[in-house]
C-alpha positions in Angstrom: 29.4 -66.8 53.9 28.8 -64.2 56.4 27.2 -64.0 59.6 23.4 -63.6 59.8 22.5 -63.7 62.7 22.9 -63.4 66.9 20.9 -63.2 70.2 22.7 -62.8 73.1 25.5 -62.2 71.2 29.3 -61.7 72.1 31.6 -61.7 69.1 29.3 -60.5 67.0 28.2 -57.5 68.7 29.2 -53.9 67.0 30.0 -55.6 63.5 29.1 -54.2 60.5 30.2 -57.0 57.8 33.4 -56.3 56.0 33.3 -52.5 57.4 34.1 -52.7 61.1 37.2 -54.9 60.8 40.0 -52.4 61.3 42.2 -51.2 64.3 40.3 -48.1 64.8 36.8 -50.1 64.7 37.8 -52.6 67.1 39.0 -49.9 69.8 35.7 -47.9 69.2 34.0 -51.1 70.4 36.8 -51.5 73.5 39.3 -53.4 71.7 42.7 -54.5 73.2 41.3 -52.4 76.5 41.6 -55.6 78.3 45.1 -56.8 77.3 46.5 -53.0 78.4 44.3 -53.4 81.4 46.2 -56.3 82.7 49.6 -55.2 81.6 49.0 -51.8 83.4 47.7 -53.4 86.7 50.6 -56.3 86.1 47.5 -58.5 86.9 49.3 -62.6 87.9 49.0 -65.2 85.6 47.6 -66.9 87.7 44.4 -64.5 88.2 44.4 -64.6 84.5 43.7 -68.5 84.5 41.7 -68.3 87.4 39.0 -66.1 85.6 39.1 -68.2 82.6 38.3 -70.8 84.6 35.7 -69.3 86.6 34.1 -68.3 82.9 33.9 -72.2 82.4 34.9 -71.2 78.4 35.2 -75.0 77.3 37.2 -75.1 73.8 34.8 -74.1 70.5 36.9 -76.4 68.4 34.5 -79.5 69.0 36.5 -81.1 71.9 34.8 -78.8 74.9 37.7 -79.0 77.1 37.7 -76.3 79.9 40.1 -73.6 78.7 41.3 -72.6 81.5 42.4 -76.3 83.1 44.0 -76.3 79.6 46.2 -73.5 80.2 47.2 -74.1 84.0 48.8 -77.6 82.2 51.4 -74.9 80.7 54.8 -75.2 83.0 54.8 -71.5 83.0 58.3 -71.5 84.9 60.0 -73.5 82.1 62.6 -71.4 81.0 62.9 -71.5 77.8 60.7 -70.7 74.7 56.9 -71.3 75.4 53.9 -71.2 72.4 50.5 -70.1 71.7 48.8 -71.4 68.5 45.5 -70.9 67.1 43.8 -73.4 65.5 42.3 -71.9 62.4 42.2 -75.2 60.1 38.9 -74.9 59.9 38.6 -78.3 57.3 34.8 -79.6 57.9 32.4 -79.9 55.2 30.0 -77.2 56.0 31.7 -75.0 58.8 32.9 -71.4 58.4 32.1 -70.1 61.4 35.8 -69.4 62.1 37.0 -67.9 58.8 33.7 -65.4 59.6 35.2 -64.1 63.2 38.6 -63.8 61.3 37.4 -61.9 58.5 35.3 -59.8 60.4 36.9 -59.3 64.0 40.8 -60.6 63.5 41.7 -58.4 65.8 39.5 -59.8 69.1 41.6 -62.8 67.7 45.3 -61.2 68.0 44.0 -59.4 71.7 42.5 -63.0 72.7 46.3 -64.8 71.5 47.9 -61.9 74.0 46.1 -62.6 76.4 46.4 -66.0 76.8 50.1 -65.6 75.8 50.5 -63.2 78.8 48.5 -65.9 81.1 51.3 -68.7 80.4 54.2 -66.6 80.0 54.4 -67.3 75.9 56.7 -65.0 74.0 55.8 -66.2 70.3 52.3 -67.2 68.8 51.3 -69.0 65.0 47.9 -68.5 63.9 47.7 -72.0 61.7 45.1 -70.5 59.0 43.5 -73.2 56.5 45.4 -74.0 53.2 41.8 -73.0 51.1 41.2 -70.1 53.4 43.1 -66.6 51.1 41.2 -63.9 51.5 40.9 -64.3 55.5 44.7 -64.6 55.8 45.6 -62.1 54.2 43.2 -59.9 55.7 44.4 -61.2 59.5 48.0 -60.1 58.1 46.6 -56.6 57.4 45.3 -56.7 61.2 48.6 -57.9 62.9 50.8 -55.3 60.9 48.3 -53.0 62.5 48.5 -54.0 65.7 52.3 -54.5 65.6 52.4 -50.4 64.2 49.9 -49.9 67.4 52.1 -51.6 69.9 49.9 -54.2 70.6 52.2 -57.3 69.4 55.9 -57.1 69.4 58.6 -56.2 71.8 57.7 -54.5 74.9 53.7 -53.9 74.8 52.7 -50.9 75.8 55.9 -50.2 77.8 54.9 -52.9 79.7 58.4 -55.5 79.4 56.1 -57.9 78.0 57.2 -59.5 74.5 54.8 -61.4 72.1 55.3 -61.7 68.6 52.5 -63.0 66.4 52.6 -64.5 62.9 50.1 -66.4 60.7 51.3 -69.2 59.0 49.2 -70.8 55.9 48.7 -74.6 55.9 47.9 -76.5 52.9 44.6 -77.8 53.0 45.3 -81.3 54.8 42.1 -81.7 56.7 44.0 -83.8 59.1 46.0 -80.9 60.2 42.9 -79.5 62.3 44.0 -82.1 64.9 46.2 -80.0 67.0 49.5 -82.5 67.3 49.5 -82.7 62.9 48.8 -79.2 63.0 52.4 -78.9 65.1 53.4 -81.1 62.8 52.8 -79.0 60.0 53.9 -75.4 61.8 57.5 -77.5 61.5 57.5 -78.2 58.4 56.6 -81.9 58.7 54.1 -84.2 57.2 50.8 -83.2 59.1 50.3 -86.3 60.7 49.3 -86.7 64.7 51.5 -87.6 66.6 51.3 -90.3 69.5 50.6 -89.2 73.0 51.5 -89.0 75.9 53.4 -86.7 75.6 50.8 -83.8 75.3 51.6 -80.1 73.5 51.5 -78.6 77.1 55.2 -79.9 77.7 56.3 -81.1 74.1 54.7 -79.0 71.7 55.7 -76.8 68.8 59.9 -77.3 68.6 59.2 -80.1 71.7 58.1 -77.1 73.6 55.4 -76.0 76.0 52.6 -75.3 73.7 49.0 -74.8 73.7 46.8 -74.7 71.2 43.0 -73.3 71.1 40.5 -72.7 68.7 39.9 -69.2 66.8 36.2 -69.1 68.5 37.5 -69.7 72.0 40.3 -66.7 71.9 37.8 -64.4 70.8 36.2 -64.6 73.7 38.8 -63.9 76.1 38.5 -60.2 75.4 34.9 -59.8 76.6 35.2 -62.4 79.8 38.1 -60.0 80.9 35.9 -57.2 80.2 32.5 -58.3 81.7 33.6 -60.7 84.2 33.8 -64.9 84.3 30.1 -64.5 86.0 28.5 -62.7 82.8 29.8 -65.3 80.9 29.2 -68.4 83.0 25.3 -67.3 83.4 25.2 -67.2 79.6 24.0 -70.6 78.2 23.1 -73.4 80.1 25.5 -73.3 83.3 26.6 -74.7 84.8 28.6 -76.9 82.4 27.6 -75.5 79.0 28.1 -71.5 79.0 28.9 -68.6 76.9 27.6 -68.4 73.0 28.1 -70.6 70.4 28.7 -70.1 66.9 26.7 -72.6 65.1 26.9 -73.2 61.0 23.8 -73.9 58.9 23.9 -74.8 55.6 22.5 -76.7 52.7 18.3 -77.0 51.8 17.2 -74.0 55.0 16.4 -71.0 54.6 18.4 -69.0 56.2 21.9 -70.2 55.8 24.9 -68.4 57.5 26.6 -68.4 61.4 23.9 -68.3 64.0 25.4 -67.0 67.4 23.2 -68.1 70.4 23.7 -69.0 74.0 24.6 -72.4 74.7 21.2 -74.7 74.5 19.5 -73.0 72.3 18.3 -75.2 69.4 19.2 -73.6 66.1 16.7 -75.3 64.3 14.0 -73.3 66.0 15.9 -70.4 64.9 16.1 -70.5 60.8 13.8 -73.8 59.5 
């Protein structure tokens, strides 16, 4: 299914289908500018957090929690190992809104995992992709062994001492694995099955680590609220509680299905019935 259609839109602006996926499209529309933006200007982690907060990006997984309180629950002085996952067990009847923005811009994906990687002090990420979901995978393997060859994932980024290695990991189709603790579950090689909290992921995570987990949808937009500012985003929508786009599915007897991106509010139905 691809995407149809946008106003306002955000991660669909500059795409050209299944021709506009590549490294050297997604730097021609400003790609991974951001990530070497902070990196060069050794911008805190905690300015990093604080404009994701000031964006009010609430989590496009279906839950709506603020991303950025989400993040500042990371113990970011824990020594040890620390994780970024990205939920991309997209399981619903109906929705494929997610395999669209990783078959058509992985890599704003892979900039948006850095990012918040480099926000909590992460040094290894899993992109958890959907057991059914082939063709997407494979094709978000071709973008991370370009942006490893680029410098953009990997040891040292950019010269900057910052380490982040990135690796997608297929699932198997468990639709119960799109809850983020089964999904852990699962990364481990476990029965996908949720596990009891507290605790939460944030402290005992993947490997009983600090972890956090966000939607494909939600890192995607890191890139451009870094790059236009937490007040361009949080006047999209319907501030102050609901801003930003949304990606919206619409299927079955309409007639225009396909992903609809439109500011927060607007009702799709006036858009394609």
């Amino acid at each position: 299914m691809a995407m149809l259609g946008s106003i306002n839109g955000v991660l669909m602006e500059g795409l050209d289908g299944d021709n506009t996926w590549h490294l050297k499209d997604y730097v021609a529309r400003g790609g991974y500018a951001q990530l070497k933006r902070i990196l060069e200007s050794k911008m805190t982690q905690e300015d990093v957090i604080s404009e994701v907060k000031k964006s009010v990006l609430r989590g496009r997984g279906g839950a709506g929690f603020p991303t950025g309180l989400k993040w500042s629950f990371m113990p970011r002085s824990f020594p040890g190992d620390k994780y970024v996952v990205c939920n991309t067990d997209e399981g619903e009847p109906g929705t494929f809104k997610d395999r669209d923005i990783m078959r058509f811009n992985p890599h704003s994906v892979i900039e948006g995992m850095a990012i918040a990687a480099y926000a909590m002090g992460a040094n290894r990420g899993y992109n958890y992709v959907h057991g059914e979901v082939w063709q997407e995978y494979k094709r978000f393997e071709e973008a991370l062994d370009e942006a490893r060859a680029a410098g953009f994932i990997g040891q040292n980024i950019l010269g900057s001492g910052f380490d982040f290695e990135l690796f997608a990991h297929h699932g198997y189709g468990a639709y119960i694995c799109g809850e983020e603790t089964a999904l852990l579950e699962s990364l481990e090689g476990k029965r996908g099955l949720p596990r009891i909290k507290p605790p939460f992921p944030a402290t005992h995570g993947l490997y009983n680590k600090p972890t956090v987990v966000n939607n494909v949808e939600t890192l995607a937009n890191l890139p451009h609220i870094m790059n236009r500012g937490p007040e361009w985003f949080a006047a999209i929508g319907s501030p102050p509680k609901s801003t930003g786009t949304r990606v919206f599915c619409v299927s079955g007897h309409v007639k225009r299905p396909g992903n609809y991106e439109v500011p927060m509010g607007v009702t799709v139905r006036e858009l394609v019935y």
